[in-house]
C-alpha positions as CSV (number, residue, x, y, z in Angstrom):
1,X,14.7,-10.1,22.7
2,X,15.1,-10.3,19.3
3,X,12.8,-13.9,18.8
4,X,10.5,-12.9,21.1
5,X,9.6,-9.9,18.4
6,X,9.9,-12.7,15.7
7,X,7.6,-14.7,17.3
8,X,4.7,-11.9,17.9
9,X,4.7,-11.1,14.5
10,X,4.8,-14.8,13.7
11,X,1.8,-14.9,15.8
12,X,0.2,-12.0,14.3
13,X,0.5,-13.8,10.7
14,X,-0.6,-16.8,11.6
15,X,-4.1,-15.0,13.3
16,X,-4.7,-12.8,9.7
17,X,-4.0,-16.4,7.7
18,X,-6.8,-18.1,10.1
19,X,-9.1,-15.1,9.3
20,X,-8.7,-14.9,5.2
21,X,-9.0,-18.6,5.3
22,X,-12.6,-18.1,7.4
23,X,-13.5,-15.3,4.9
24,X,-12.1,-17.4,1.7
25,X,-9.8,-14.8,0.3
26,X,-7.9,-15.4,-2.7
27,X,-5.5,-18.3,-2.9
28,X,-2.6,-15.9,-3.8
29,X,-2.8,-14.0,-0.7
30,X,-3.2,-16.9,1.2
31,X,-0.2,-18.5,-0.1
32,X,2.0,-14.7,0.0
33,X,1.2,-15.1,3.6
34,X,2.3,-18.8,4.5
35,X,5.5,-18.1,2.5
36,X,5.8,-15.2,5.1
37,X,4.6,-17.3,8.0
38,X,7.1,-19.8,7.1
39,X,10.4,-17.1,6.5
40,X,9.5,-15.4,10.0
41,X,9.1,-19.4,11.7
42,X,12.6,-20.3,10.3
43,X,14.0,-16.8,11.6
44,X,12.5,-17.8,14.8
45,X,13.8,-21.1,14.8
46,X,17.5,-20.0,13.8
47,X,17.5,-17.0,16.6
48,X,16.1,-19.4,19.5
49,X,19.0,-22.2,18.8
50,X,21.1,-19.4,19.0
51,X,19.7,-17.5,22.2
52,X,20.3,-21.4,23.8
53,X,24.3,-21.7,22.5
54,X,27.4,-19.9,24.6
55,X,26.8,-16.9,22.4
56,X,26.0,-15.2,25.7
57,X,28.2,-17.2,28.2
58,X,31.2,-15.8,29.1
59,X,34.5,-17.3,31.3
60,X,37.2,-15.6,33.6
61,X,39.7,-16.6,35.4
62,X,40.5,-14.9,38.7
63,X,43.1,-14.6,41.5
64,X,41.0,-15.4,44.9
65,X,42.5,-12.7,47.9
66,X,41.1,-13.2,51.3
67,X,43.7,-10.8,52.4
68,X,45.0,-7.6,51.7
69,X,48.4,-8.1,49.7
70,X,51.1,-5.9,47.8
71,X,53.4,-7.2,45.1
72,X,57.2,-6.6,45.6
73,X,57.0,-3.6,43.1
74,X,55.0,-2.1,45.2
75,X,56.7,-2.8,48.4
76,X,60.0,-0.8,47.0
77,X,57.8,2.3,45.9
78,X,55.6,2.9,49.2
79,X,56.2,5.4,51.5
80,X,53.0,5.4,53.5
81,X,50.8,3.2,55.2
82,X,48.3,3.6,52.7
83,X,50.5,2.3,50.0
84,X,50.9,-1.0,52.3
85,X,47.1,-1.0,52.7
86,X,44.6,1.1,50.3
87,X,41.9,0.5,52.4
88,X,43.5,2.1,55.5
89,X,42.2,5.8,55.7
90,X,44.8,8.0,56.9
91,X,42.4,11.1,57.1
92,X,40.5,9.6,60.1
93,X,43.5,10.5,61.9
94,X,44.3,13.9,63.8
95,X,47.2,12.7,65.7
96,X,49.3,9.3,66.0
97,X,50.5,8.1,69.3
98,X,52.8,4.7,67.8
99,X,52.7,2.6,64.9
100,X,53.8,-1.0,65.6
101,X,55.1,-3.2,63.0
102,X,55.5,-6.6,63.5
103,X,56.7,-9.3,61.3
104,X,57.6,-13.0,61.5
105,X,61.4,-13.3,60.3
106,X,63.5,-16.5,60.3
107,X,60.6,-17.9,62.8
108,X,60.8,-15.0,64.7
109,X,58.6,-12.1,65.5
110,X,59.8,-8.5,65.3
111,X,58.9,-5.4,65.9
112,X,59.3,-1.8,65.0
113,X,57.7,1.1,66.4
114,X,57.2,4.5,64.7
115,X,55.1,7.9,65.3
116,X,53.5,8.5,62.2
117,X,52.4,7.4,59.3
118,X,55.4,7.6,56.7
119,X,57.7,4.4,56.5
120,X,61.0,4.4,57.5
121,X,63.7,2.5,56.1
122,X,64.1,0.6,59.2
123,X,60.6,-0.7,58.7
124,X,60.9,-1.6,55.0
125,X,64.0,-3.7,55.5
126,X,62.1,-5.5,57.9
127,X,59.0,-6.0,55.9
128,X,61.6,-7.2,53.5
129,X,62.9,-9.8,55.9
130,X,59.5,-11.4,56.4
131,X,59.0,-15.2,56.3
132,X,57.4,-15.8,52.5
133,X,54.0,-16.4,52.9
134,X,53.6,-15.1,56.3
135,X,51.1,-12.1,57.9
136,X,52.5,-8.6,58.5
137,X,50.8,-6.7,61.3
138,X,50.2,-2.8,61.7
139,X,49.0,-1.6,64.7
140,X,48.1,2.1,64.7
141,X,47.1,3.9,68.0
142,X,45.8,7.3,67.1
143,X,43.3,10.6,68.0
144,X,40.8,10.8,65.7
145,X,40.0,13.6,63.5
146,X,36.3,14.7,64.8
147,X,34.9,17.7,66.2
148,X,35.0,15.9,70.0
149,X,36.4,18.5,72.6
150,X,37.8,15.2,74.3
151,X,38.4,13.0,71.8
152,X,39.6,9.6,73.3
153,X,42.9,6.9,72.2
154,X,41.9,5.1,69.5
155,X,43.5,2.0,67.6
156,X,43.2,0.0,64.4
157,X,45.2,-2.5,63.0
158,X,45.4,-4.1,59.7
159,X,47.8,-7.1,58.4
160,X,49.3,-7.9,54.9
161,X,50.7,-10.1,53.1
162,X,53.7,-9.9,49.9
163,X,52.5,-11.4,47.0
164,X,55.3,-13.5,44.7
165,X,57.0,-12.0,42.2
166,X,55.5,-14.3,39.3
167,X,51.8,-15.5,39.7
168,X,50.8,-18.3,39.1
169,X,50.2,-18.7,35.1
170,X,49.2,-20.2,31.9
171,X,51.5,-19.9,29.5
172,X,50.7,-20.2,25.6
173,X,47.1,-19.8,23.7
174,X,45.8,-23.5,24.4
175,X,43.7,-23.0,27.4
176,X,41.4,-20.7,25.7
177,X,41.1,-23.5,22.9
178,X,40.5,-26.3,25.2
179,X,38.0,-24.1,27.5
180,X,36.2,-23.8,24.1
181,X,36.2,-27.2,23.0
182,X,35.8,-29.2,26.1
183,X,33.0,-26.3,27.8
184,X,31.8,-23.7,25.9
185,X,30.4,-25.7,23.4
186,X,28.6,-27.6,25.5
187,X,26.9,-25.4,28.0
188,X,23.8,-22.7,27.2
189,X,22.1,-20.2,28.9
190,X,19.6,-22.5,30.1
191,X,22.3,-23.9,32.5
192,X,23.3,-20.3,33.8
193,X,20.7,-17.8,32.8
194,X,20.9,-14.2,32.4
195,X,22.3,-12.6,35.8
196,X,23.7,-15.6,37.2
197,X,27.2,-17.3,36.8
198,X,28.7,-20.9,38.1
199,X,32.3,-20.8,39.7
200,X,34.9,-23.3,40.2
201,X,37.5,-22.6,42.2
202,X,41.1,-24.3,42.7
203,X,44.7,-24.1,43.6
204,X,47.9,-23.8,41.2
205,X,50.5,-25.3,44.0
206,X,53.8,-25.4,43.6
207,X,54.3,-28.1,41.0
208,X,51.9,-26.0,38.3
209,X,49.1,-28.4,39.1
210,X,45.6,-28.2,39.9
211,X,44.5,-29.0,42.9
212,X,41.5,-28.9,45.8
213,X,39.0,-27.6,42.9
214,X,35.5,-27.7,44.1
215,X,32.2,-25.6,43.1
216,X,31.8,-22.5,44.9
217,X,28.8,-21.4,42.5
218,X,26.3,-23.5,41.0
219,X,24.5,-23.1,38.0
220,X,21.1,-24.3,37.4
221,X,21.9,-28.0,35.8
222,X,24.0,-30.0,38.0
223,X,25.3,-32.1,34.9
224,X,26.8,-28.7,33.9
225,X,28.5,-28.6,36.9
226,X,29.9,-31.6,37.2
227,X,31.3,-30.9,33.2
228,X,32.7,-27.7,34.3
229,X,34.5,-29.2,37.6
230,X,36.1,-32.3,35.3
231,X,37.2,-29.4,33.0
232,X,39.0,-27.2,35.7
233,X,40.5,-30.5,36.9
234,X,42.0,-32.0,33.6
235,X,43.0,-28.4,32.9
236,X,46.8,-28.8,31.4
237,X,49.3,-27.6,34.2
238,X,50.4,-24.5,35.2
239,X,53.4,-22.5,35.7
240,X,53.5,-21.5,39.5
241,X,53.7,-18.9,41.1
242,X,57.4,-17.9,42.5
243,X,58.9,-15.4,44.6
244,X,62.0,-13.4,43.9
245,X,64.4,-15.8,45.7
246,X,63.6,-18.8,43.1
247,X,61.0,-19.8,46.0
248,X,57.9,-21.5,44.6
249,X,54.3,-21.5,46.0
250,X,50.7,-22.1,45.7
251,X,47.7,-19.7,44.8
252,X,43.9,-20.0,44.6
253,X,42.0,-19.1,41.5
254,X,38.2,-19.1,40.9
255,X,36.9,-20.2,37.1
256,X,33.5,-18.2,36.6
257,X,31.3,-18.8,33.7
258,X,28.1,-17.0,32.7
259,X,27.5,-13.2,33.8
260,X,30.7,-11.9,34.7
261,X,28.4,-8.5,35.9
262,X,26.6,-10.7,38.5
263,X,26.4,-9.4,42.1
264,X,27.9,-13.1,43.0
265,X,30.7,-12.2,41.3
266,X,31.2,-10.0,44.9
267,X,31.1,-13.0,47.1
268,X,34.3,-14.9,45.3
269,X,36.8,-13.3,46.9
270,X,38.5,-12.1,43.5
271,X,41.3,-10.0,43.9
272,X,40.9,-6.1,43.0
């Protein structure tokens, strides 16, 4: 880093001004070389306060998934099960024996069955149907595509869920001003070092309010954890998130502050 140079040099001054002073070299240089030594300690000084301020910190905030879901949008413009699911490979598959959809609807399960992988309209309405909030299972019975002479029945199965229309937002330029004032003036990178990052996460429910916020990450000063827990909790509220219908609900978010490149930021569940 940029001090750490300051300071060798620093260093390397201060080692030349101990040697003229043994050899009793001429006040002048002696006295070009403190003004030096004392320029470079200032620099050194300035950049180090800096290097310990938020000038390296940054903050997200992030939908938390622990399923696979689709927005509405998307809902109306797929045509395939890989638009349903883009983790779902459809090139593993040489030959489909039944697809089985199967939602909940008014309480009640219901299911469709198909032959291939393309979406009918049948399926769609009843996708549409589906309880809010509620799991939608595929089950997919297939031959695999392998060079096998006798390839054997296979199946795999993957569920869903329809995200609202409207997440769960803040509206207005305020919470970047009080994440400022109330954290991000007061933490350094002495409380979350290079590489590393704390997380909060919490739950906008259906009032717009935070709740169930608890650490998931913790940095490396547990005061700074506790300031960054009170701040996700006295957060101002929410607009929740709604489906199309009017229907409001909640959604979990995770706060992370620090490295937003850290390989923890892989183990929070945030939403691709």
């Amino acid at each position: 880093m940029i001090h750490q140079l300051i300071k060798a040099i620093y260093n390397v001054l201060h080692l030349k001004l101990a040697t003229f002073l043994s050899k009793k070299v001429s006040i002048p240089l002696i006295k070009k070389l403190l003004i030096v030594s004392s320029v470079v300690l200032v620099c050194l000084d300035t950049l180090s306060a800096q290097d310990e301020t938020t000038s390296n910190l940054s903050y997200q905030f992030n939908r938390v998934q622990k399923y696979v879901s689709i927005s509405p949008t998307q809902l109306n413009e797929a045509t395939t099960l890989s638009d349903l699911n883009h983790y779902y490979k459809a090139d593993w598959v040489k030959e489909y024996k039944s697809v089985n959809l199967t939602v909940i609807s008014n309480g009640q399960k219901k299911t469709i069955k198909n032959t291939n992988h393309k979406l009918t309209t049948a399926q769609k309405k009843l996708i549409q149907s589906s309880d809010l909030d509620s799991e939608i299972d595929v089950v997919i019975t297939y031959l695999p595509k392998n060079n096998l002479s006798n390839s054997r029945i296979q199946e795999m199965n993957f569920s869903f869920r329809i995200d609202p229309e409207q997440n769960a937002q803040y509206l207005g330029g305020e919470l970047d001003s009080y994440i400022k004032e109330t954290l991000m003036n007061k933490v350094s990178i002495k409380d979350i070092p290079q590489y590393q990052v704390a997380a909060i996460k919490f739950i906008i429910d259906g009032n717009g309010h935070i709740v169930d916020a608890h650490v998931a990450q913790a940095s490396k000063n547990v005061d700074a954890d506790k300031l960054i827990l009170k701040t996700i909790c006295n957060m101002p509220n929410w607009v929740s998130a709604q489906y199309p219908d009017g229907t409001k609900t909640e959604q979990e978010f995770v706060f992370t502050i620090g490295d937003q490149s850290s390989c923890t930021m892989n183990m929070l569940d945030i939403k691709s």
